[in-house]
C-alpha atoms as a printed R data frame, in Angstrom:
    type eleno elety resid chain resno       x       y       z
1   ATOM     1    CA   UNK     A     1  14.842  -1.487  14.065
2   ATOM     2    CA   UNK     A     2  16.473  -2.765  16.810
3   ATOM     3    CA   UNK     A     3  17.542  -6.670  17.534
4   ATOM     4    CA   UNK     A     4  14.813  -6.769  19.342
5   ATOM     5    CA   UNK     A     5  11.769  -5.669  17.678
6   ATOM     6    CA   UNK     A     6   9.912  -8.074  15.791
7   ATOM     7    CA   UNK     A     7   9.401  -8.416  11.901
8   ATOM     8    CA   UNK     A     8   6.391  -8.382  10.735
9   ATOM     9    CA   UNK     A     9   5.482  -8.342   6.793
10  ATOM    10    CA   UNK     A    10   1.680  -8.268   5.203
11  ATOM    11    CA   UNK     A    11   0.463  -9.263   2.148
12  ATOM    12    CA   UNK     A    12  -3.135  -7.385   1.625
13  ATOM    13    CA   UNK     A    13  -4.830  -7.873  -1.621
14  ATOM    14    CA   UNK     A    14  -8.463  -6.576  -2.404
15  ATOM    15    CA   UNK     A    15 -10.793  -9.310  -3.051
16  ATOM    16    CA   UNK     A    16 -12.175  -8.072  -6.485
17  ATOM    17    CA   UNK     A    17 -11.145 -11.632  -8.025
18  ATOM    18    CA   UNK     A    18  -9.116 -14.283  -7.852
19  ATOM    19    CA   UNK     A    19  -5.019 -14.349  -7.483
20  ATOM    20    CA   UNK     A    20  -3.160 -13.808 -10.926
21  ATOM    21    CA   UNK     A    21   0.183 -14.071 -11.953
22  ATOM    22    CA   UNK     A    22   1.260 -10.737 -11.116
23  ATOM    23    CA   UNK     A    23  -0.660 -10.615  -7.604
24  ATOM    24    CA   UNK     A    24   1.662 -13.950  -6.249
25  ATOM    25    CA   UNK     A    25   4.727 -12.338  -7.461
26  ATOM    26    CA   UNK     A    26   4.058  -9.921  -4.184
27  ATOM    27    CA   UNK     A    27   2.900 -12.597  -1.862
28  ATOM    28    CA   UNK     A    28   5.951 -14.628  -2.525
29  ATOM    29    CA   UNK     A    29   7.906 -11.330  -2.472
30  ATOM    30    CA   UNK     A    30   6.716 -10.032   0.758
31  ATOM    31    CA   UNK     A    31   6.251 -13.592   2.085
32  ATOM    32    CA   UNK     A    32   9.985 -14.697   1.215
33  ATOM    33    CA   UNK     A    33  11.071 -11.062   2.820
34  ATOM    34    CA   UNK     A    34   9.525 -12.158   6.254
35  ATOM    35    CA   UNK     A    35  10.729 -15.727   6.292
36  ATOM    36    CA   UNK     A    36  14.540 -14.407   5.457
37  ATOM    37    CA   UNK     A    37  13.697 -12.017   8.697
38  ATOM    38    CA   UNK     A    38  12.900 -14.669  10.939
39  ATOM    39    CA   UNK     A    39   9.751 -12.842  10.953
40  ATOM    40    CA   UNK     A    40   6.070 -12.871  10.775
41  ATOM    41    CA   UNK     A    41   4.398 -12.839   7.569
42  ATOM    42    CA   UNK     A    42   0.344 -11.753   7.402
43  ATOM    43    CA   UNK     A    43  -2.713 -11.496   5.498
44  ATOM    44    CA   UNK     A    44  -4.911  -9.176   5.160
45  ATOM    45    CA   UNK     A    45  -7.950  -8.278   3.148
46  ATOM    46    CA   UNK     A    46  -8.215  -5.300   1.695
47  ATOM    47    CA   UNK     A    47 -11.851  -5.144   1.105
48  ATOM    48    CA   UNK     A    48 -12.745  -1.265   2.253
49  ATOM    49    CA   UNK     A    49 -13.762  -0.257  -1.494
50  ATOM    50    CA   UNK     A    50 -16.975  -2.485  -0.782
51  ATOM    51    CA   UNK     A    51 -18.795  -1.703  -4.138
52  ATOM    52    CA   UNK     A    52 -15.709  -3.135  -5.806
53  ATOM    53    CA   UNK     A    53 -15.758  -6.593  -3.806
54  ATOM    54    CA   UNK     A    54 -16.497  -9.786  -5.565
55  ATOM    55    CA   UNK     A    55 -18.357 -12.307  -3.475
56  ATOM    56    CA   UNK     A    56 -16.303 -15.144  -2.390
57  ATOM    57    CA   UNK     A    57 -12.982 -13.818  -3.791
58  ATOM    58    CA   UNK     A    58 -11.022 -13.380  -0.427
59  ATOM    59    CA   UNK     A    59 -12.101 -16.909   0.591
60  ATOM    60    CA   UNK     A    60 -10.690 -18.051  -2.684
61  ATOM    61    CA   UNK     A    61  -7.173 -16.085  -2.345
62  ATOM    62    CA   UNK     A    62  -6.603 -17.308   1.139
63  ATOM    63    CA   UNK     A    63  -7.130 -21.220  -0.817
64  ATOM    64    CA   UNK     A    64  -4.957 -20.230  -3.507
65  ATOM    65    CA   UNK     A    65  -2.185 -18.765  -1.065
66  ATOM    66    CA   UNK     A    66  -2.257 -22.354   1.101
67  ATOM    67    CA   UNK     A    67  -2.201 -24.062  -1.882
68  ATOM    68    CA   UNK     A    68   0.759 -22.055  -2.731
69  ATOM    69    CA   UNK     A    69   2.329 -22.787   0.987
70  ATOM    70    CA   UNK     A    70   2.030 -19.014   1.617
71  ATOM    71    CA   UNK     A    71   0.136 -19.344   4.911
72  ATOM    72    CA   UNK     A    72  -0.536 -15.869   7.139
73  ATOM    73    CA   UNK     A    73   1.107 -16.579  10.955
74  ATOM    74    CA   UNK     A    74  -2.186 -14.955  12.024
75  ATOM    75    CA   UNK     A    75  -5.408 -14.878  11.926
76  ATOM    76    CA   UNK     A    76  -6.804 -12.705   8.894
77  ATOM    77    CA   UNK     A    77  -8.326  -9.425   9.320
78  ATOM    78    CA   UNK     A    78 -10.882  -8.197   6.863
79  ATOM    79    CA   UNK     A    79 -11.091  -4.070   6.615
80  ATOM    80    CA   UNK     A    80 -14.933  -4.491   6.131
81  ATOM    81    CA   UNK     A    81 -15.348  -5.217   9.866
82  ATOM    82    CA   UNK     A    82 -12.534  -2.152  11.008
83  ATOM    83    CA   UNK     A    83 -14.384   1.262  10.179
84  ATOM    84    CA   UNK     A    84 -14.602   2.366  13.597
85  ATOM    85    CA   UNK     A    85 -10.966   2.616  13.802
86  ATOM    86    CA   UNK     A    86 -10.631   4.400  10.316
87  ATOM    87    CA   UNK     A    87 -13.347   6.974  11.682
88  ATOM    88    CA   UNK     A    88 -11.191   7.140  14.802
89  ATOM    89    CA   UNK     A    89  -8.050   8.029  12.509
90  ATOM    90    CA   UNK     A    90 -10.730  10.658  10.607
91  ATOM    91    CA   UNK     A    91 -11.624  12.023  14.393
92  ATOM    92    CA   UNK     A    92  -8.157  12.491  15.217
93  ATOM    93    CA   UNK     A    93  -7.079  14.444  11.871
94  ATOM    94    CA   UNK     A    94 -10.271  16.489  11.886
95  ATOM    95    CA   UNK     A    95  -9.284  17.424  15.846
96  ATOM    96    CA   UNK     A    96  -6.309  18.859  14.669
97  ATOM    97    CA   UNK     A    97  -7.178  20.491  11.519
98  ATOM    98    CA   UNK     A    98  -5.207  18.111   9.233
99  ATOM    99    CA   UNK     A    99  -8.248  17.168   7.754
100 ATOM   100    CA   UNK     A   100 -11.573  18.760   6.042
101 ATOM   101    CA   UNK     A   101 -14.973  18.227   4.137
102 ATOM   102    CA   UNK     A   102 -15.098  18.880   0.578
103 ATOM   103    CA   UNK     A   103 -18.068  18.637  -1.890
104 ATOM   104    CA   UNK     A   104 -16.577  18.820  -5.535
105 ATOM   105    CA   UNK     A   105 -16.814  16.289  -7.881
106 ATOM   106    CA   UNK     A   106 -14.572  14.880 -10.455
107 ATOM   107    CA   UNK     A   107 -16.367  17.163 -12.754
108 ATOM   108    CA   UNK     A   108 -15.660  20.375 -10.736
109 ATOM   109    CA   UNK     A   109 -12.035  19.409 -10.191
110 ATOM   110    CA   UNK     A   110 -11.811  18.663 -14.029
111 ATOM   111    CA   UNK     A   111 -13.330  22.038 -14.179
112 ATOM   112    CA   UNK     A   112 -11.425  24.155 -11.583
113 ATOM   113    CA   UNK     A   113  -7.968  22.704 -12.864
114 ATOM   114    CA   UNK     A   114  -8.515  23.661 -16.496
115 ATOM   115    CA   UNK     A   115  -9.822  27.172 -15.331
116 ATOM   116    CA   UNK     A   116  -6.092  27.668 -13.822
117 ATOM   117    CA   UNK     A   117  -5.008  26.742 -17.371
118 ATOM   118    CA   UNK     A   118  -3.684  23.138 -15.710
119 ATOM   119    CA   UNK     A   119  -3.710  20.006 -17.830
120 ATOM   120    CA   UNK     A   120  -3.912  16.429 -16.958
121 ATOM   121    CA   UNK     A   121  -0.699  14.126 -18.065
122 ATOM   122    CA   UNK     A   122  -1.963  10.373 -19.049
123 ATOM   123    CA   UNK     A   123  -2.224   8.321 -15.982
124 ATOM   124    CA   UNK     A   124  -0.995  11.169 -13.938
125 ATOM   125    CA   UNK     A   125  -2.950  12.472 -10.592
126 ATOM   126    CA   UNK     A   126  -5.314  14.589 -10.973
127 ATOM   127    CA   UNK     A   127  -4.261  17.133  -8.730
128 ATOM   128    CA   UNK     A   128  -7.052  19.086  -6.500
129 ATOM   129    CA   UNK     A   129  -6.987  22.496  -6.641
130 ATOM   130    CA   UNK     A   130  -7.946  23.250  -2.937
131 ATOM   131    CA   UNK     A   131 -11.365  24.806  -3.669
132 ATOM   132    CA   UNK     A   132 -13.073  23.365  -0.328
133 ATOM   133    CA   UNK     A   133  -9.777  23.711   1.872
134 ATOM   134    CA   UNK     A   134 -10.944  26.969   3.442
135 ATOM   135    CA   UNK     A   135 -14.427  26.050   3.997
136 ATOM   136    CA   UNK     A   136 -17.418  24.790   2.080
137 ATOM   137    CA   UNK     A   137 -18.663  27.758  -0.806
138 ATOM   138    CA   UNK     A   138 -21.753  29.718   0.391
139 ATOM   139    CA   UNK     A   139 -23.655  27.838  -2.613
140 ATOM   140    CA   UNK     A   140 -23.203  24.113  -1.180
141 ATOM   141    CA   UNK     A   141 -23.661  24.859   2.771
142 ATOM   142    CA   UNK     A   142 -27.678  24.937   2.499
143 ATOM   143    CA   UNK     A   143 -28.346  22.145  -0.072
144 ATOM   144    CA   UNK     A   144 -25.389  19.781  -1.142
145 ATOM   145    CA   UNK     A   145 -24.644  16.429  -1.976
146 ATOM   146    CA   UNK     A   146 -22.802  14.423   0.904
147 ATOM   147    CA   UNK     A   147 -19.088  15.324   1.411
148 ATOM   148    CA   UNK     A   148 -15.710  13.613   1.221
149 ATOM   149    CA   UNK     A   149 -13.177  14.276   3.693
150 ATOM   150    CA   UNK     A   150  -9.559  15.422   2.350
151 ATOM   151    CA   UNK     A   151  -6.165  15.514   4.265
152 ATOM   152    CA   UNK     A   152  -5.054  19.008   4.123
153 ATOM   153    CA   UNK     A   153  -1.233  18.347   2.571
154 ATOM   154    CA   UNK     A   154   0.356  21.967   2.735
155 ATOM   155    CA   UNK     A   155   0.705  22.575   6.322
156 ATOM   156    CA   UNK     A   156   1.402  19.907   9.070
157 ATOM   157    CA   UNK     A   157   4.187  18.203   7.111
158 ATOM   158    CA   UNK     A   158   6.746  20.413   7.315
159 ATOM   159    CA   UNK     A   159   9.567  19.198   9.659
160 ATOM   160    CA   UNK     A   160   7.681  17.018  11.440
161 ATOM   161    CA   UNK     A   161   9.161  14.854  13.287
162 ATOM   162    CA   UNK     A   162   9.713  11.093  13.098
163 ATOM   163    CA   UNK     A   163   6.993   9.231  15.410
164 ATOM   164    CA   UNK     A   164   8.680   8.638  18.436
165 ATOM   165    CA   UNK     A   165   8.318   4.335  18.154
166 ATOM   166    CA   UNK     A   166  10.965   1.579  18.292
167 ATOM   167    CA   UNK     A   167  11.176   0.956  14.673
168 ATOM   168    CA   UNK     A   168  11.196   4.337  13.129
169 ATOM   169    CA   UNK     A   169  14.383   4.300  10.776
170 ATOM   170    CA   UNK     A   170  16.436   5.400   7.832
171 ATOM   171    CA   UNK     A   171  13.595   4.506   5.468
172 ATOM   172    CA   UNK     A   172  12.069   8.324   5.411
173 ATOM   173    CA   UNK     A   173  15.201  10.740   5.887
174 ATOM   174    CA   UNK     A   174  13.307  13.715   5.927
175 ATOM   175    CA   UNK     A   175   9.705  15.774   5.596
176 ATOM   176    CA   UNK     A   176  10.419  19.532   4.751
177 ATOM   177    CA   UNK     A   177   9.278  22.086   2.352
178 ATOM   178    CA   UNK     A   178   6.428  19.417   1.559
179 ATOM   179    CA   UNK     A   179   9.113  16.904  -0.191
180 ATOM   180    CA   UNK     A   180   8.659  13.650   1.070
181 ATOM   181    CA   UNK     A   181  11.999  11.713   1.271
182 ATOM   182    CA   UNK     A   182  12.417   8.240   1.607
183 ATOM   183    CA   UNK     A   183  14.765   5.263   0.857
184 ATOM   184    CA   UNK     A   184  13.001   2.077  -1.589
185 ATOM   185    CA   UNK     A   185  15.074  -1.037  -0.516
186 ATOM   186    CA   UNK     A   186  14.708  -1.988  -4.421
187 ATOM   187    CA   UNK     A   187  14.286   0.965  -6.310
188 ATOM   188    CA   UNK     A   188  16.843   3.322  -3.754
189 ATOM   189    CA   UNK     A   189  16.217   7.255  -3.173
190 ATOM   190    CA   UNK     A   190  12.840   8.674  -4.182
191 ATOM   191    CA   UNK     A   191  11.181  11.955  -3.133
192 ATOM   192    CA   UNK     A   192   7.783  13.348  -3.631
193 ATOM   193    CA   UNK     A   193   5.808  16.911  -3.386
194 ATOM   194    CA   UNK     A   194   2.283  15.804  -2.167
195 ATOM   195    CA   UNK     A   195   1.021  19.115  -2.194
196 ATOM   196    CA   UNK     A   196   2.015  19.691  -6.142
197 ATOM   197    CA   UNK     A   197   2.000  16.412  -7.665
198 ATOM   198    CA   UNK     A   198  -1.132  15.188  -5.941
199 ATOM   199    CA   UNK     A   199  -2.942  17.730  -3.839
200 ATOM   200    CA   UNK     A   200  -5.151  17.299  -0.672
201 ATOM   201    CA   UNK     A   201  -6.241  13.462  -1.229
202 ATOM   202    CA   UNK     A   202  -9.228  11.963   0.014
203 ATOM   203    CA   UNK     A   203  -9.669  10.281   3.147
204 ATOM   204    CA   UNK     A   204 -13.220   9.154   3.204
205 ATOM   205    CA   UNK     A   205 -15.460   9.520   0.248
206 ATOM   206    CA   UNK     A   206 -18.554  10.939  -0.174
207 ATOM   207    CA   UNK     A   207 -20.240   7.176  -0.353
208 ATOM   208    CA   UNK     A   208 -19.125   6.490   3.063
209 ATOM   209    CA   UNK     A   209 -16.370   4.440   2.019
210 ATOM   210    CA   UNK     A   210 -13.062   4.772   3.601
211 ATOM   211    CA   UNK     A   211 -10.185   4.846   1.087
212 ATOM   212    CA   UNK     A   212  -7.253   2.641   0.617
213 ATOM   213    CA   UNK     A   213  -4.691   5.779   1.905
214 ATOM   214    CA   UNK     A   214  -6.351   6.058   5.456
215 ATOM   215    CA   UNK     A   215  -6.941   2.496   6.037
216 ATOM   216    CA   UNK     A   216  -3.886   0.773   5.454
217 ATOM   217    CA   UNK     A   217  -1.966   3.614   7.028
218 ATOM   218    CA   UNK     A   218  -4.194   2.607  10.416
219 ATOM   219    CA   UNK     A   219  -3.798  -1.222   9.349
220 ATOM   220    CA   UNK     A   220  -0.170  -1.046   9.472
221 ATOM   221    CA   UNK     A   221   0.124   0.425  12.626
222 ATOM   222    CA   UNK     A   222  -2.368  -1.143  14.277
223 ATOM   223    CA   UNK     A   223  -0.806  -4.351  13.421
224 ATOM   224    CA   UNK     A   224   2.751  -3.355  13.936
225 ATOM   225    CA   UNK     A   225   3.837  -3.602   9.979
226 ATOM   226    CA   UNK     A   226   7.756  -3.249  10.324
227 ATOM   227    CA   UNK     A   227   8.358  -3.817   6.413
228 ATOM   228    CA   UNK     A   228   6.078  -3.482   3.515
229 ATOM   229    CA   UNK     A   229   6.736  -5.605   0.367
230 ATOM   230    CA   UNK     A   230   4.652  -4.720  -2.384
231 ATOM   231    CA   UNK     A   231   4.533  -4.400  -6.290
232 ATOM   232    CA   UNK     A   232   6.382  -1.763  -8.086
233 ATOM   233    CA   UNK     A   233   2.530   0.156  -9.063
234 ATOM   234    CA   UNK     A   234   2.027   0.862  -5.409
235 ATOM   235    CA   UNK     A   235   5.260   2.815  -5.376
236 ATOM   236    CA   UNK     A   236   3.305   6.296  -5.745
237 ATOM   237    CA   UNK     A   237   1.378   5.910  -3.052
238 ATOM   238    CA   UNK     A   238   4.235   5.551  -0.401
239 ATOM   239    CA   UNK     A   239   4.507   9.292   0.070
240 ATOM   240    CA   UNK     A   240   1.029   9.956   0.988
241 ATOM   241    CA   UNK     A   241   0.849   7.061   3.495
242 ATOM   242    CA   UNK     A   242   3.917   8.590   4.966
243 ATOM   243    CA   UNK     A   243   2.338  12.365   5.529
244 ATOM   244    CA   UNK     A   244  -0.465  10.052   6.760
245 ATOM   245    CA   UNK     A   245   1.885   8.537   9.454
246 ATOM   246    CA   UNK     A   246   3.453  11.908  10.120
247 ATOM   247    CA   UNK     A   247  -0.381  13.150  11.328
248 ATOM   248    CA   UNK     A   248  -1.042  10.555  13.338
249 ATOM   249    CA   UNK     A   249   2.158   9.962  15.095
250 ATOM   250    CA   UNK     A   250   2.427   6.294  14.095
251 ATOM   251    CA   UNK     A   251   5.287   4.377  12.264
252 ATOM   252    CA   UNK     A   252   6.687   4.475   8.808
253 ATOM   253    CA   UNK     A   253   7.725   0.649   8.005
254 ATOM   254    CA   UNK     A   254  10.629   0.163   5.465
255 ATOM   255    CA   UNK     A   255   9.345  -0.149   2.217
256 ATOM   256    CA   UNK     A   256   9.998  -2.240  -1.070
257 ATOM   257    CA   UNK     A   257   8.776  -2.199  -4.815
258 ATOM   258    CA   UNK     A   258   8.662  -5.482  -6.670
259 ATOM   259    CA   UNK     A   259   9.098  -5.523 -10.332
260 ATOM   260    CA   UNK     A   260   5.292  -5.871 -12.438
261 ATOM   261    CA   UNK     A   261   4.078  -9.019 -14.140
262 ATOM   262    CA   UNK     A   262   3.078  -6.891 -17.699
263 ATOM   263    CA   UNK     A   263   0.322  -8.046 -19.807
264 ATOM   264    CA   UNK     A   264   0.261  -8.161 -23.580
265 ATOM   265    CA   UNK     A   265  -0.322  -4.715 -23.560
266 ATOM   266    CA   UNK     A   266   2.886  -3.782 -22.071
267 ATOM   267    CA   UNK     A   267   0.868  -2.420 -18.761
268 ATOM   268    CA   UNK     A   268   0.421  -3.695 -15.587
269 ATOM   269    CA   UNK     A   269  -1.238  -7.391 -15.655
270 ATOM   270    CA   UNK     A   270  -4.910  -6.722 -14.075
271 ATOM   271    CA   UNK     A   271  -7.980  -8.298 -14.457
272 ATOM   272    CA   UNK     A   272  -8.747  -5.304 -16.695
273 ATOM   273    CA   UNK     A   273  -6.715  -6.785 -19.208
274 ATOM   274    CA   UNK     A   274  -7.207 -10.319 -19.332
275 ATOM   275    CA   UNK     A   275  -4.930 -11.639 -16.623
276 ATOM   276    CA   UNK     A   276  -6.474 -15.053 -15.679
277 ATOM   277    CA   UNK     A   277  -7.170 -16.724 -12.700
278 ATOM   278    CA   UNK     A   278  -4.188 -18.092 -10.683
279 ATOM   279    CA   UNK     A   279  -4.344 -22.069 -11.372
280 ATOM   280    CA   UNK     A   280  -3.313 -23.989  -7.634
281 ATOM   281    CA   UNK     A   281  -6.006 -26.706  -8.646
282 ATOM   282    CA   UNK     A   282  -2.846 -29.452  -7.717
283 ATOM   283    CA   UNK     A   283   0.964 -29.220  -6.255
284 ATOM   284    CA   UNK     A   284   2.118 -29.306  -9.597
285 ATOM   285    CA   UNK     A   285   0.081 -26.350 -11.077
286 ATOM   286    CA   UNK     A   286   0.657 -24.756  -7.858
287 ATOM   287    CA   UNK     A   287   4.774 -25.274  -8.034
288 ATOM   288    CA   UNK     A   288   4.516 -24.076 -11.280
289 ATOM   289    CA   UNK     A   289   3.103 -20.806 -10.338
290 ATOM   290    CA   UNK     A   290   5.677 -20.211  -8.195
291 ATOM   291    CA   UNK     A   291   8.495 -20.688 -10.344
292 ATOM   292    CA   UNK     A   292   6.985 -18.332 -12.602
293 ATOM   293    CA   UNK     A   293   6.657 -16.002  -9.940
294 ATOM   294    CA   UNK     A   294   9.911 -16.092  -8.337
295 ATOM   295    CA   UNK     A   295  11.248 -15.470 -12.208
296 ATOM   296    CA   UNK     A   296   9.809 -12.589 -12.068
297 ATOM   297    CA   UNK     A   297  11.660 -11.534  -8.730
298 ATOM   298    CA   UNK     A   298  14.994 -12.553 -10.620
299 ATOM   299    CA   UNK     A   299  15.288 -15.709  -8.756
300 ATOM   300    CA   UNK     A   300  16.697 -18.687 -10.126
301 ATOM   301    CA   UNK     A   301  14.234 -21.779 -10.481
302 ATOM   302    CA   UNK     A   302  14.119 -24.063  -7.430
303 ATOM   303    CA   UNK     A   303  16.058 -27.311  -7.775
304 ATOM   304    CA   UNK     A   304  13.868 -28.937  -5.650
305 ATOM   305    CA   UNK     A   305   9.962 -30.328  -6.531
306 ATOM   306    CA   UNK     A   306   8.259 -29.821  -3.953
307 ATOM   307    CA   UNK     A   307   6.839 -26.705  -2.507
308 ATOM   308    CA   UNK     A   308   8.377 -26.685   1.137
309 ATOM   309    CA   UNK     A   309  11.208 -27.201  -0.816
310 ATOM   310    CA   UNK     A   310  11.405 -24.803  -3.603
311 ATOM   311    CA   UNK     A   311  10.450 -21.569  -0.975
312 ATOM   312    CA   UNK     A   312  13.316 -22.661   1.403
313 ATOM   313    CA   UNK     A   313  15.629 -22.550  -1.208
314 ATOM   314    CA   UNK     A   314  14.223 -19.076  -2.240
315 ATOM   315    CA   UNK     A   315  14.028 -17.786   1.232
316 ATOM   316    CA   UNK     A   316  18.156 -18.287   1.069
317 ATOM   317    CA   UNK     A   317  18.523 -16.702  -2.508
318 ATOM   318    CA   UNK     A   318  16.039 -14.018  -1.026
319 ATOM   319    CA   UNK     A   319  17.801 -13.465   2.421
320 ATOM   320    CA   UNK     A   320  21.309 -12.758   0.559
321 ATOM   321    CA   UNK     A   321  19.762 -10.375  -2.007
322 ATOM   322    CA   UNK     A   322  17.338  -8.211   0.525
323 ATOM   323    CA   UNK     A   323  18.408  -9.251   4.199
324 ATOM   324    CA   UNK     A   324  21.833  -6.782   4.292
325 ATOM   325    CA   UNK     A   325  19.751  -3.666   2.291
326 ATOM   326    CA   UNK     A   326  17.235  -4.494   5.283
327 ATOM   327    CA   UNK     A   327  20.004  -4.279   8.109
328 ATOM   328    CA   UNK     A   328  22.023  -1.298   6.652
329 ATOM   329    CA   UNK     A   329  18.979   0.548   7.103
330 ATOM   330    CA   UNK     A   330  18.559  -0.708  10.207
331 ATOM   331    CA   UNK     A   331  21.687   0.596  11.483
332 ATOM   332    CA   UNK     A   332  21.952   4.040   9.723
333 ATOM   333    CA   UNK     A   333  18.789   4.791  13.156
């Protein structure tokens, strides 16, 4: 990224609930990240999976993030109202035969992998076999259920090049033999085989809905995403958005992985098991919050009581711990 081109960070939750513990720890993360940048920070709502969105949740994050003095630098964009350009991404894949219809359910995936004598590893992907990738079977052309539309992973990603834009950089070094390669700012040098560890991936499901892959790959380049601060669970999916960048010639931001809030458990904290409602109901509860959060980022507690405060001093801590990875990266383009 050159001295001139402008930072811009997002924080994009999906509006199945309130804020939690472990969702702040990646606004403050990714907000902190674009204030030690200079940069701009935004919000946006990741609504697309619209069977999964709670009334009234996104309007209640966006209070909890003020409350928080996490405020996006522009206005907030809802991927409920952006399927035409998702279906224009879809178009554009399909026109090139990156991308195809496929019929199967999870039932005949289950089916076809365990007929190749595969087995699925606990919370592993579960890898599709490619059964639609030369054309729908004979048996479903005349009378089948309405199809999904997969990225096909095994042929345009080999040494592709790197899209041709002002911030491409260091943080992908290289796409060939189907390994993605690519540089974490927090968690350093990772690599990934789509093709074998997670198959042709869906684009567009069968219900209509969009899926997370496609539309914040066309979020993030639509709104010029530079650098992409997210939690540590997301990790896995940086590969695919990648190939997904790769096939339609946009920009691959520089990523990094927060560490997870864990629940009692020892997983993830979710509202799947029991984390609770983020409380901003006054400064205090709301300064609170943060400290906790910014814990969890191994930052020191602010010595200050207020909120302005507390995230200046953390936007200091923040911009000596992440600013130089940032620029070294920067300069390796």
């Amino acid at each position: 990224m050159t001295s001139q081109a402008v930072y811009r960070g997002r924080f994009a939750p999906s509006p199945t609930g309130p804020l939690h513990a472990g969702s702040l720890v990646a606004a403050l993360a990714s907000w902190l990240d674009a204030r030690a940048h200079g940069g701009q920070w935004l919000v946006r709502i990741e609504d697309v999976d619209i069977p999964r969105t709670v009334p009234g949740a996104a309007e209640r994050i966006v209070r909890q993030l003020h409350d928080c003095g996490l405020v996006s630098d522009a206005p907030i964009v809802l991927q409920s109202t952006r399927a035409p350009l998702y279906q224009q991404a879809l178009d554009q894949l399909v026109a090139g035969a990156l991308a195809y219809p496929c019929c199967c359910s999870r039932k005949d995936i289950a089916t076809a992998i365990q007929a190749l004598g595969q087995s699925r590893q606990r919370h592993a992907e579960l890898v599709y076999p490619g059964t639609c990738r030369q054309g729908l079977p004979p048996t479903r052309r005349a009378d089948h259920p309405p199809c999904a539309w997969r990225l096909l992973t095994q042929t345009h990603m080999k040494n592709r090049p790197i899209a041709p834009v002002e911030y491409a950089h260091a943080a992908t070094k290289s796409i060939a033999n189907h390994v993605i390669h690519w540089t974490d700012r927090r968690l350093g040098a990772q690599q990934q085989d789509v093709a074998t560890e997670v198959g042709d991936f869906v684009l567009k499901r069968a219900d209509g809905c969009f899926t997370y892959q496609l539309a914040v790959v066309v979020d993030d380049a639509a709104q010029g995403i530079t650098h992409v601060v997210r939690g540590e669970d997301l990790a896995d999916n940086t590969a695919r958005q990648i190939l997904l960048q790769r096939a339609l010639g946009v920009a691959t931001p520089q990523y990094l992985h927060t560490p997870l809030v864990l629940g009692a458990n020892g997983e993830k904290l979710s509202k799947q098991n029991g984390a609770q409602a983020l409380d901003t109901t006054s400064p205090t509860a709301s300064l609170l919050a943060l400290q906790q959060a910014a814990f969890a980022l191994g930052l020191p507690p602010a010595t200050l009581d207020d909120i302005p405060g507390a995230l200046t001093q953390w936007t200091a801590m923040w911009c000596t711990r992440y600013r130089a990875t940032a620029d070294r990266m920067d300069r390796a383009t």
